[in-house]
C-alpha positions, 0 to 999 in steps of 0.5 A, a space after each residue: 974413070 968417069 961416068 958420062 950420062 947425058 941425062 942428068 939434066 932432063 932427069 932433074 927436070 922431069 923429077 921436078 916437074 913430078 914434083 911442081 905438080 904434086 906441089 900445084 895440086 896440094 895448093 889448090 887444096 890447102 893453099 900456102 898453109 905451110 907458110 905458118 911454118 916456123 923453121 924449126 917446124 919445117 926442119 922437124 917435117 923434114 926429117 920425119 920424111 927422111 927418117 921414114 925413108 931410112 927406117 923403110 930401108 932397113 926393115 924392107 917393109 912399109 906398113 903404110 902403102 907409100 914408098 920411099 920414093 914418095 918420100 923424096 918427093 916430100 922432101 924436095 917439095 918440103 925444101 923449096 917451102 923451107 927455101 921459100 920461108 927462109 926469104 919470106 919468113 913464117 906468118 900467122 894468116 896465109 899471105 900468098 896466093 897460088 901463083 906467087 907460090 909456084 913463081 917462088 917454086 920455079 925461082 928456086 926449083 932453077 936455082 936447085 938445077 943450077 947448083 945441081 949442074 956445077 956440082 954435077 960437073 965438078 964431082 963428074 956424076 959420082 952420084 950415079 955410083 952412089 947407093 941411095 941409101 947415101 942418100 938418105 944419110 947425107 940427108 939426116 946429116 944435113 937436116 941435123 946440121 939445120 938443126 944445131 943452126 937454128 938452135 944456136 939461132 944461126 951463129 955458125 963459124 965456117 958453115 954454110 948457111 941454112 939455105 945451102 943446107 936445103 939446096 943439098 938436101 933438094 939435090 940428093 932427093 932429086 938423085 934418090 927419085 931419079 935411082 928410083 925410077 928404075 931409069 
């Protein structure tokens, strides 16, 4: 039996809209100072954000006033920096200014949502029977897979790239934000 929900998409849409501006707000006070962020420095961050969000799940408590979804937030904003660092690369000084920043942003928030609709589409919205939990662990396997990758400096056989493995992980928190929104 499938699942219908309409939804989905203005759901994606609202979630990254949430994040667009937290991702805005955090320009204006730092600028693009993640653009100093070496891959493998960006994939560490990631997966603090993810293991944060698995050890909040199985203790049932934080210690620290944020929550998981919070977390998710981090981790779809964290993947579009990395999707941004893989086509610009990392530099020593900052090089991008604000708007040049939020138009990459945009550029590959759409290419998230794109991918996000035909997956959606061929996997007929299982994700909503999904634990967000699954999330998670989908999650640390595809930053664990980033890592082996940049540790065998990308040589890979049959794999997806780097740049698939971000995409993923953007559409799973964007699912764990959605669950978790009580919507």
């Amino acid at each position: 039996m499938s699942v219908q929900n309409n939804n989905t998409e203005a759901e994606f849409k609202a979630v990254m809209a949430e994040c667009r501006s937290l991702f805005g707000k955090k320009l204006h006070d730092y600028g693009a100072s993640w653009r100093i962020l070496r891959p493998s420095s960006l994939t560490d961050q990631l997966y603090i954000k993810a293991k944060r969000i698995r050890s909040l799940e199985t203790k049932g408590e934080a210690l620290v006033e944020e929550g998981i979804r919070p977390e998710f937030i981090a981790l779809i904003n964290y993947g579009i920096v990395g999707l941004i660092q893989l086509a610009h690369g990392y530099v020593d000084e900052v090089d991008m200014t604000t708007d040049d920043a939020m138009a990459l942003y945009d550029k590959f928030s759409d290419e998230a949502l794109g991918l996000m609709l035909r997956k959606n589409h061929d996997y007929d919205e299982a994700w909503r029977c999904m634990r967000v939990s699954s999330y998670t662990d989908f999650i640390l396997t595809k930053i664990q897979r980033v890592k082996e990758m940049e540790d065998s400096e990308g040589d890979v056989l049959v794999s997806e790239g780097i740049d698939s493995n971000y995409m993923d992980i953007i559409n799973y928190a964007v699912f764990g934000a959605i669950k978790l929104s009580g919507k």
